[in-house]
N, C-alpha and C positions, 0 to 999 in steps of 0.2 A: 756345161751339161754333159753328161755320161754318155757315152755312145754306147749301142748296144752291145757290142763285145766286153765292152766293162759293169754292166748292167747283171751281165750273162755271171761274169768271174766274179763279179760282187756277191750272185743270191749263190753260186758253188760254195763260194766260200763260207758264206751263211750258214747252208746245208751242212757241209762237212764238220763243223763246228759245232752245231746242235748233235749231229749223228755222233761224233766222238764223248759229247757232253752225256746225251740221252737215248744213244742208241740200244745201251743194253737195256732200258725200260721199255725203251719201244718192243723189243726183241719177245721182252718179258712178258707185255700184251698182249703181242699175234699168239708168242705158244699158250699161255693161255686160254686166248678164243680157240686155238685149233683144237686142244684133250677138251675143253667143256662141250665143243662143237662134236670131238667122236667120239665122248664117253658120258658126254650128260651128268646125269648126278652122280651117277661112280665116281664123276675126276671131283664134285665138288663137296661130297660129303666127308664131315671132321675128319674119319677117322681116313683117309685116304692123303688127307694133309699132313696128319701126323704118322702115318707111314713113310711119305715123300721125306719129310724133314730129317724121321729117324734114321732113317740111312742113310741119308748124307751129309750127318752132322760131321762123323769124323773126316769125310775127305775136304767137309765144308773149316774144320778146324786147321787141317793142313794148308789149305788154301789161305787162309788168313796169314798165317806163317809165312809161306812162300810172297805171296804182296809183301810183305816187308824186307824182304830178302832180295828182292825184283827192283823195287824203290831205290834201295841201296845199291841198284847194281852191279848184284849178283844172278845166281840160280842156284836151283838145289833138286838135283836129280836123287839123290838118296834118301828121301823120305818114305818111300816104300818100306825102303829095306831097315830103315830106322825102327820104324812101326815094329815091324815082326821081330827084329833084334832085342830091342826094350820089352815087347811083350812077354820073348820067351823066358829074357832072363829073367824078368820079374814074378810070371806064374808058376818057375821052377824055384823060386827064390820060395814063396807063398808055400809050396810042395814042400819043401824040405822041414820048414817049421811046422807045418801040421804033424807032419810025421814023427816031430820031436816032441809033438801032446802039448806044442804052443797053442792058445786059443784062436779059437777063426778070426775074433775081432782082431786080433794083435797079428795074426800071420798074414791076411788081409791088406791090413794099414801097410806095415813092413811092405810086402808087395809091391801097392802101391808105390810108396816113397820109392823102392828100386826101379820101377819102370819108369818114373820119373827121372830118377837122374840119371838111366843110365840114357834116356832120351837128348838129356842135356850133353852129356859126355860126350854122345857122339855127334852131338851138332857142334859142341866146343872144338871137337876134332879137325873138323869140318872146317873152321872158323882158323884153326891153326894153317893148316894147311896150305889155305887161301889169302891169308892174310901175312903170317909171318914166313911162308914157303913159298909166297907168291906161284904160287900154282894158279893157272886159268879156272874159275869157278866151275867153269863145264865139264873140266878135266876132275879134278879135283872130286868132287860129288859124283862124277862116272864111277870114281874107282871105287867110291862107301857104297855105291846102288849093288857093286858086285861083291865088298869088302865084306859088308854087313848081312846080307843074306844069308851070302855063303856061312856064317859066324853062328847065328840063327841055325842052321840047319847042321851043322854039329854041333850043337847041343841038346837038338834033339837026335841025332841020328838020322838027319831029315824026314822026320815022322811028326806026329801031333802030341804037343804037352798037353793033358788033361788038368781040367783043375779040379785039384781035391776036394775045394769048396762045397760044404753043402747047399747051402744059401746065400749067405752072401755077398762073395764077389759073381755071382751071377745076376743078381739084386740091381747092382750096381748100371752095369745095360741095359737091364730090362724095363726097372724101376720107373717112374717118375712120379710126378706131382698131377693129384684129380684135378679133371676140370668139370667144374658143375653143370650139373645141363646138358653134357654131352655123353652121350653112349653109343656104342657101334650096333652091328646088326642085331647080335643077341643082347642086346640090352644090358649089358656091361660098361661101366663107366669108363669114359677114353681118358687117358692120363697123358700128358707131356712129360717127355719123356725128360730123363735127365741129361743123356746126348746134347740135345736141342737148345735146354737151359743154357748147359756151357756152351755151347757154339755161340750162340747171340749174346752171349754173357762177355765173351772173348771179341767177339767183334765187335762191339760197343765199345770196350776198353781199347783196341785196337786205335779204331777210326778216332776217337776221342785223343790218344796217343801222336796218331800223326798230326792231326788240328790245333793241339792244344800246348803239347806235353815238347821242352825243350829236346828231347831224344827224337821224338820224330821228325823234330823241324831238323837236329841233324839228320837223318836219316836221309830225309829231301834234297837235303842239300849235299851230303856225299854223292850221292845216285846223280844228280843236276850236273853238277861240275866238278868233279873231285879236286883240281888246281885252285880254283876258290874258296874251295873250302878248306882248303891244308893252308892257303895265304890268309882266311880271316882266322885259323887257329884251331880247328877243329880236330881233334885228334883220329884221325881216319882209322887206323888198324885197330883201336877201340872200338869206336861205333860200327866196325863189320862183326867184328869177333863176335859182341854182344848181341848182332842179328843174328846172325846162325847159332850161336848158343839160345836164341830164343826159336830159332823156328828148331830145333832140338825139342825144346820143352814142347812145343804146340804138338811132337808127334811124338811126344811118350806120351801126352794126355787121349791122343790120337789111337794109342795103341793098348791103353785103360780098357778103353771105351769098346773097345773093339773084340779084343779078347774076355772082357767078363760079358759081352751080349753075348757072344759063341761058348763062354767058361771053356776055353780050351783056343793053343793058340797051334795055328796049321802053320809049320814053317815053309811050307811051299806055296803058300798060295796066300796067308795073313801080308794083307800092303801092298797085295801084286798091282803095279799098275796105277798105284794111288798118285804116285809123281805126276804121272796125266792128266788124270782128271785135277788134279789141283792148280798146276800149272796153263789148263782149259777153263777154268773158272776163275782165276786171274786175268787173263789175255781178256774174255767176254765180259770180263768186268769195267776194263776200259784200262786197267794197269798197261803203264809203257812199257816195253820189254828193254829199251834202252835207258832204262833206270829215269831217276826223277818224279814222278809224276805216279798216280794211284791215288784209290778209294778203295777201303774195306767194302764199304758199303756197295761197291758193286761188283764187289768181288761175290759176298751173298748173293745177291741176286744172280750173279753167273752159276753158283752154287745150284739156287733154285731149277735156273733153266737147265743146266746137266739132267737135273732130278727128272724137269719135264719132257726133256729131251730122252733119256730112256725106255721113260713112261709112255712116248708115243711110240716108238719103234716096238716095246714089248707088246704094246695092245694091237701096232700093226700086223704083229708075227713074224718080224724080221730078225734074222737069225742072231743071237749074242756076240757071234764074233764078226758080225759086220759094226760091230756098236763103235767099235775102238775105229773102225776106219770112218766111223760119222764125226766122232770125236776130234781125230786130226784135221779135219777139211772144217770144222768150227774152227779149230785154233787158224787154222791158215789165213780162212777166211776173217778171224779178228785181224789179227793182224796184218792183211790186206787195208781194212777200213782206218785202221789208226794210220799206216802210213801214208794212206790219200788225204785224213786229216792235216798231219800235218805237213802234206806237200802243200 
């Protein structure tokens, strides 16, 4: 028979087990009750949802990136600065073909494609660095958060690239897909956006990846133990390389997204900051910070709550730049609960 001190450490350990499993739903809940509680049908009407989601698609795309980079462990404090680096080159890229009386659709695409790779480039950097330089990850990604910026802002002169775009790399932000039945105040149809498409589009493939797909299971398995998994054969400096070359790609699409919603890329201020909130909607998602262990899927939701977590400080009138110090005291606070978990 149990005595009650082992009764006590039995339902602990229950608790801490559900909280680590289902805490960030829980989490999810209360903020929830709390914006329907002080805004009523403001917080629950479509187009207030599709506001939320729209602008947190792209930090919510970095964040996917970053879990897998986390899993692996690693970290990647330059995805800020990746964003605005791939953007500028790409919408200067896009500039220059216009100029040459190349078509929008073609100067566009081009574009495109260049923010992309150069997205990847510098996460393959990244990946060099870490992997074949054996540089500390933390180390390593400090120096692209200053490397890349700085790169970004001589190309512009540290000023704003404009895009020459008449319409359609603006299109591309703005855009999305009608949804029937749904219209905002003045009776305009709400659209989902294309942001959003890809974000959930990506997170799907993500979580399906780590679940399913043999690249995730190594991933799991680097991040878990990396001596067991170099003794059952796993090729380790591969499967890192290829994470940060992918979490590259997640923030040139990152910085797509970003720059054709603004058609114009601000090198001092595009991605400032976005390493935070990505790396805060990881942690509230229940991702271990000591590699192994993750769910996209609550990485989203950590996404969400960010979103609702703004949303209530902005409606309280509590100043902007308190936001970032509510922000850290979340991550703290995850990472409090995950390490009582698994005490």
């Amino acid at each position: 028979m149990l005595s009650m001190n082992d009764r006590f450490a039995s339902t602990l350990r229950t608790t801490q087990e559900l909280l680590q499993q289902w805490g960030v739903v829980v989490a999810f809940v209360v903020l929830f009750g709390i914006s329907t509680w002080n805004q009523g049908f403001d917080f629950l009407n479509a187009e207030n949802f599709r506001a939320l989601l729209n602008s947190h698609a792209p930090v919510g795309i970095l964040a996917i990136g970053m879990t897998l980079v986390i899993i692996c462990g690693g970290i990647d404090l330059s995805v800020g600065s990746i964003v605005v680096l791939a953007a500028a080159i790409g919408v200067t890229t896009m500039n220059a073909l216009i100029e040459r009386s190349t078509s929008e659709s073609n100067a566009v695409l081009v574009g495109a494609i260049v923010t992309l790779l150069c997205g990847v480039a510098a996460g393959s950097l990244n990946g060099v660095l870490v992997v074949f330089g054996r540089i500390a990850p933390f180390i390593a990604t400090l120096g692209g958060l200053a490397a890349f910026r700085s790169m970004s802002l001589a190309v512009a002169d540290a000023g704003e690239i404009r895009s020459q775009s008449a319409t359609l790399f603006g299109s591309l932000g703005r855009g999305g897909i009608p949804l029937p039945f749904l219209e905002n105040a003045v009776g305009k149809q709400l659209t989902l956006s294309y942001s959003t498409v890809i974000f959930f589009s990506l997170a799907a493939i993500a979580q399906w990846m780590l679940s399913r797909a043999r690249f995730g299971r190594h991933i799991i398995a680097v991040g878990a133990n990396e001596t067991a998994a170099r003794y059952a054969g796993l090729p380790i400096a591969w499967i890192r390389f290829r994470v940060y070359a992918l979490m590259g790609l997640f923030a040139g699409i990152a910085a797509l997204i970003q720059s054709s919603r603004m058609n114009s890329v601000s090198t001092a201020q595009l991605g400032l900051g976005n390493e935070l909130d990505a790396i805060a909607a990881v942690v509230i998602g229940g991702t271990s910070l000591r590699g192994g262990f993750g769910r996209v899927w609550g990485t989203v939701v950590g996404v969400l709550i960010l979103g609702m977590i703004t949303n209530i400080l902005t409606i309280s009138g509590v100043s902007p730049y308190w936001q970032g110090a509510v922000k850290g005291g979340v991550i703290v606070l995850a990472v409090l609960v995950q390490r009582g978990s698994r005490g």
